[in-house]
C-alpha positions in Angstrom: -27.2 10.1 11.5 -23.5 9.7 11.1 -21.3 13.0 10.1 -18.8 12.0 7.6 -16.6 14.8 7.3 -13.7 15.1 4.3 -10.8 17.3 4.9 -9.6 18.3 1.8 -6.9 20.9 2.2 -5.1 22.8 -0.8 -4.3 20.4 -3.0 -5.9 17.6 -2.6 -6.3 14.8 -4.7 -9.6 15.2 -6.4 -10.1 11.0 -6.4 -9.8 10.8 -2.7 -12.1 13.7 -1.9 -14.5 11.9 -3.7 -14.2 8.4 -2.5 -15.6 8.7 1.1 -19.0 10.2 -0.6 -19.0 7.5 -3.5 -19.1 4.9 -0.6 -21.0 6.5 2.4 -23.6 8.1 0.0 -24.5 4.6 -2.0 -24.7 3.1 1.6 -27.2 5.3 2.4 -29.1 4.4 -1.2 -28.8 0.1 0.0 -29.7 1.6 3.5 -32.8 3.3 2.0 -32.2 6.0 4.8 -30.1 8.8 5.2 -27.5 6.9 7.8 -24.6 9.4 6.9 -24.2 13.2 6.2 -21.3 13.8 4.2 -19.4 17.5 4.9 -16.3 18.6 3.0 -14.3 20.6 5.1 -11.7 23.0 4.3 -9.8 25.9 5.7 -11.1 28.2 3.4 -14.3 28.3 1.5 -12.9 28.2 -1.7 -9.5 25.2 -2.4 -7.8 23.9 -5.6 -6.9 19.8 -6.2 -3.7 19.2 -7.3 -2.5 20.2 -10.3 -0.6 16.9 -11.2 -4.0 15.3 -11.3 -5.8 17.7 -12.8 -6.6 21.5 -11.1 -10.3 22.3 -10.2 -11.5 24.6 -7.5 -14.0 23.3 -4.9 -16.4 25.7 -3.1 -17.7 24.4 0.3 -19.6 26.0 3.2 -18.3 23.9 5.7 -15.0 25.2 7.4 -12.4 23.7 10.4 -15.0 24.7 13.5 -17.1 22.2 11.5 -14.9 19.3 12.6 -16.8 20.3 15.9 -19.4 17.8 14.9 -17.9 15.1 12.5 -18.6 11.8 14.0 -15.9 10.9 11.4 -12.7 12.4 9.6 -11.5 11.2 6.8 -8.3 12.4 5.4 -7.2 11.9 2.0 -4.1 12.7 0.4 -2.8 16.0 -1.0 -0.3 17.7 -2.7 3.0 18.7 -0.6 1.8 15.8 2.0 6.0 16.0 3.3 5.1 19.7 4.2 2.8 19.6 7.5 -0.3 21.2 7.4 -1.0 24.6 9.5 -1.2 24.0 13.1 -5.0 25.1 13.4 -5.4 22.2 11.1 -3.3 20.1 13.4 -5.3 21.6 16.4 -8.7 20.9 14.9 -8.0 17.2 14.7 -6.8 16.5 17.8 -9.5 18.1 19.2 -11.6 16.1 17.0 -9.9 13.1 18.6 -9.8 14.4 22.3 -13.6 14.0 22.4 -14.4 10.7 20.6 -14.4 11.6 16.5 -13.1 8.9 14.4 -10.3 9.6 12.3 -9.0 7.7 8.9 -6.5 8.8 6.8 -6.1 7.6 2.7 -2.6 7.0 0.8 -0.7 9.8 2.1 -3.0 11.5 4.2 -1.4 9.3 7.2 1.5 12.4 6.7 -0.8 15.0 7.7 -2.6 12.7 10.7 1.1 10.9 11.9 1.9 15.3 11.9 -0.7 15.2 14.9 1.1 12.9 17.1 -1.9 10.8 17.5 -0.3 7.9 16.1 2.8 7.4 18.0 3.2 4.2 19.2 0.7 2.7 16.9 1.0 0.7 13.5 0.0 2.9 10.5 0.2 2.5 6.5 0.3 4.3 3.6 0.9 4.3 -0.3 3.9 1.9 -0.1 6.2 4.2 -2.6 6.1 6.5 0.7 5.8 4.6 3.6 9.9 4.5 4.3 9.8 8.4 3.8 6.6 8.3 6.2 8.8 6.1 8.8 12.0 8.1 8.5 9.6 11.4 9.5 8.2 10.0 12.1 10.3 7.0 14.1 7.5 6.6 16.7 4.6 5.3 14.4 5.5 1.8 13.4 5.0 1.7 9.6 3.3 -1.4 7.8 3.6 -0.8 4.2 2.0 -4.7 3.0 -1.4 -3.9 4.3 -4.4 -2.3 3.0 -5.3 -0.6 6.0 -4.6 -0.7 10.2 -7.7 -0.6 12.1 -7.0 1.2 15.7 -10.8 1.8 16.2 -10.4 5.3 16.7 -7.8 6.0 14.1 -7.2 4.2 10.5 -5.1 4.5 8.1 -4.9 3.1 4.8 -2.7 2.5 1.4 -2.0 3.9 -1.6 -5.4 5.6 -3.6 -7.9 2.6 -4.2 -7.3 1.6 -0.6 -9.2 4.9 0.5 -12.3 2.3 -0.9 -11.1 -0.8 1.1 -11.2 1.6 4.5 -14.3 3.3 3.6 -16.1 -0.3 2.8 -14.6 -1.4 6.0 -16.1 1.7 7.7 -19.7 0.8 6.1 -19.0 -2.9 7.2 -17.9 -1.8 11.1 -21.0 0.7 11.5 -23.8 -1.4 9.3 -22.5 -4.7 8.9 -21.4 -7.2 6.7 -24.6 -7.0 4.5 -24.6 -3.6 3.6 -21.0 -3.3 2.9 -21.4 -6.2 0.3 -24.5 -4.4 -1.0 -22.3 -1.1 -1.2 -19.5 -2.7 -2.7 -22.2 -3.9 -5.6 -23.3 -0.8 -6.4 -19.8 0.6 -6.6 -18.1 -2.2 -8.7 -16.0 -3.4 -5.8 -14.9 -6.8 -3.8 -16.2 -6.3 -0.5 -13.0 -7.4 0.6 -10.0 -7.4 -1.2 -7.2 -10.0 -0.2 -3.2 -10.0 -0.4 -3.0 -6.3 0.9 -0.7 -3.7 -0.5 2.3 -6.1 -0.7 1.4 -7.5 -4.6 2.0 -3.9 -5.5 5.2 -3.0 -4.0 8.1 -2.4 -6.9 11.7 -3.6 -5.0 14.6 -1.7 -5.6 17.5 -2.8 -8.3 19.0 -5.3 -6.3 21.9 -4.6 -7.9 22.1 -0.9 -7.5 25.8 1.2 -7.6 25.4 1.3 -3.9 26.1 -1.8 -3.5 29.1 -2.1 -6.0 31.6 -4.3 -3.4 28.8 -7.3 -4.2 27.7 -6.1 -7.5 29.2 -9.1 -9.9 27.7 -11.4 -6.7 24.2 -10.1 -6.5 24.2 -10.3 -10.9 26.1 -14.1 -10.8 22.6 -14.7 -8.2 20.3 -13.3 -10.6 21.8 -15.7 -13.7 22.0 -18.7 -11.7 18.5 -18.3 -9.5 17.7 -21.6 -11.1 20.1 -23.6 -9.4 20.0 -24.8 -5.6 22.5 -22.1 -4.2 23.9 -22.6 -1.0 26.1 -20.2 1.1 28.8 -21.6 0.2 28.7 -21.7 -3.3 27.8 -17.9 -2.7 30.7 -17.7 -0.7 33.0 -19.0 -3.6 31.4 -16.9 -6.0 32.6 -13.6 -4.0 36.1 -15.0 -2.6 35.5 -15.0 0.9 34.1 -16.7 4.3 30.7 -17.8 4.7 31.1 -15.6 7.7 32.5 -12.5 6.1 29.9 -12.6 3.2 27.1 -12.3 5.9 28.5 -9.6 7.1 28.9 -8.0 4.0 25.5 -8.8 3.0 24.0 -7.7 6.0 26.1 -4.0 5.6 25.2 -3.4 2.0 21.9 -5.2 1.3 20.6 -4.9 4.6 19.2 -8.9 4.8 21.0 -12.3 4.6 21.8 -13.9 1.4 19.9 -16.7 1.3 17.0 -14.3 2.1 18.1 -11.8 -0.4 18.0 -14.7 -3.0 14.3 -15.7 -1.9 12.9 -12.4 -2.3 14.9 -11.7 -6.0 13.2 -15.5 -6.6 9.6 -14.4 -5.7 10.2 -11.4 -8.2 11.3 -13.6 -11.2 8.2 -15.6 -10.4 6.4 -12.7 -10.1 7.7 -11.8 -13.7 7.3 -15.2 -15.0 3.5 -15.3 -13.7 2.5 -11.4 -15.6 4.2 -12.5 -18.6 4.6 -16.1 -19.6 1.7 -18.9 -19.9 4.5 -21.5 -18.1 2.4 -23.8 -15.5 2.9 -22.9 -11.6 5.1 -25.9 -11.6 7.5 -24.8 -14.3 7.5 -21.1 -12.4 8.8 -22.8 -9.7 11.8 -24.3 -11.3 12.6 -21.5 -13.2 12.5 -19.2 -10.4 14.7 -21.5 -8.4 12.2 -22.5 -6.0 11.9 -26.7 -6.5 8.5 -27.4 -6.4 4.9 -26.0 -6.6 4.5 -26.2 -2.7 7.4 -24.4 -2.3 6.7 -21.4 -4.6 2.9 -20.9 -2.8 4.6 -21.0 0.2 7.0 -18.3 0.1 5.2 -16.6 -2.7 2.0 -16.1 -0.2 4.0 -15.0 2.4 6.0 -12.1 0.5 3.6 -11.2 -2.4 0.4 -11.5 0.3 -1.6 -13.8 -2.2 -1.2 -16.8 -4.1 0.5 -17.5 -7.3 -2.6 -18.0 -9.1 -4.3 -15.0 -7.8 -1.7 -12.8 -8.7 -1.5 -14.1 -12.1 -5.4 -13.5 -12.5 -5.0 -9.7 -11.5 -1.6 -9.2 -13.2 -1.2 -11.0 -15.9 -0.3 -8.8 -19.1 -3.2 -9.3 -22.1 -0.7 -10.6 -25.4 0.0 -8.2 -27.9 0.8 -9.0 -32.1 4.6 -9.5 -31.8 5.2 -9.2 -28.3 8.2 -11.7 -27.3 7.9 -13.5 -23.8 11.1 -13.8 -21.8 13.4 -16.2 -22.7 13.3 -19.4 -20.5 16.7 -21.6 -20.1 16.5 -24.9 -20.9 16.0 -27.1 -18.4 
């Protein structure tokens, strides 16, 4: 039997508790045997969720010398994940580590087990709202915000909230095999694998943002004219200076080229165009500046993570009495 144990501190989120159970526990109902005990662990015998969520108290017997003999830790996400936990927390799980434990954080529960120093020098993920703040805090730990999880063997990490099912299938999948974790996913309502990653979900800052005032009118002129074939020149023209000195300037304020700039703001209006509009791929393509069909699932696969269709299917925004879609320039 495997020993699953949950570390829910103070605060925790009530839905990630609760995931690693949902999954380990049906596997044991497809199994038809008791492969895993599941332990929640806390560092005292009584803890609350966090209150943003929704505030319960949860009663367990099972305390931090428990982690003693957890095959497997699974850390989810709490409330006041910037603050680090208390050291005998931090203690507890390397030793947990030190003698051959596995250990798997959810959303931002890669805070409390990057705190531990076991991830330096590795890739690592989290909820992608966080993952620059998770980056910033620790430098060594090389942060992948577009995945749904990093695999290390010995140490996982996964993205934001639904993700902790995507690790915790992939856990069933890695200890039982491909069968079981298909049958699991069944019985929980779930794709046994889900494909594009975390990238589909990440929101990109206003491009256009008072920080970057000095280009301001050049990043809004972009956004008007995405339609047409843009070179750096006519970008150039736009802003009143060298094809050199606007790379410069783009690389100081945006922090990317202009031409790649203007390929990720195009990916986002087809993004846009595929939630709200009924327009064929083709016609997304030319709206969103991008030439053909080809072209758009090319570059669209690569930033988004999945294909235009696909994303349409999961995003695409049900029509409402009245609703207007966005106007579309003739072509």
């Amino acid at each position: 039997m495997t020993v699953v144990a949950i570390l829910a501190l103070d605060g925790v989120l009530g839905f990630e508790a609760t995931i690693p159970g949902q999954v380990f526990g049906t596997a044991n109902t497809v199994t038809g045997r008791p492969t895993y005990e599941i332990r929640v662990v806390a560092t005292a015998e009584e803890i609350g969720t966090s209150p943003e969520f929704g505030s319960v108290r949860l009663r367990t017997p099972w305390d931090l010398d428990s982690l003693a003999g957890a095959d497997t830790v699974l850390i989810p996400a709490r409330a006041g994940f910037r603050t680090p936990p208390p050291e005998p927390v931090l203690v507890a799980l390397r030793a947990a580590a030190a003698r051959g434990a596995r250990l798997a954080s959810m959303c931002v529960g890669a805070f409390t087990l990057a705190a531990t120093g076991l991830l330096d020098g590795l890739s690592a993920t989290t909820h992608w709202e966080h993952a620059a703040e998770l980056a910033r805090r620790y430098p060594s730990v090389d942060v992948r915000p577009e995945v749904l999880f990093v695999d290390h063997g010995a140490l996982l990490t996964s993205a934001g909230v639904a993700a902790g099912l995507d690790l915790c299938l992939h856990l069933v999948r890695r200890d039982l095999g491909a069968a079981v974790a298909a049958d699991t996913a069944r019985r929980i309502v779930m794709p046994p694998q889900r494909d594009g990653g975390q990238a589909q979900f990440i929101v990109h800052a206003d491009p256009t943002d008072a920080r970057q005032a000095p280009l301001q009118d050049t990043l809004a002129w972009l956004e008007a004219n995405l339609h047409r074939p843009l070179t750096l020149a006519d970008i150039a023209g736009h802003a009143g200076t060298s094809v050199r000195s606007l790379n410069r300037h783009f690389r100081a304020q945006v922090g990317t080229t202009p031409l790649q700039w203007l390929l990720k703001v195009r990916v986002t209006r087809a993004q846009h165009l595929l939630e709200t509009t009924d327009l064929p791929i083709a016609r997304i393509a030319h709206e969103a500046g991008l030439g053909a069909e080809p072209t758009l699932r090319h570059h669209f696969s690569r930033i988004a993570g999945v294909s235009p269709h696909a994303y349409r299917t999961a995003f695409r925004a049900p029509a409402t009495d009245g609703g207007e879609l966005p106007e579309i320039r003739p072509t």
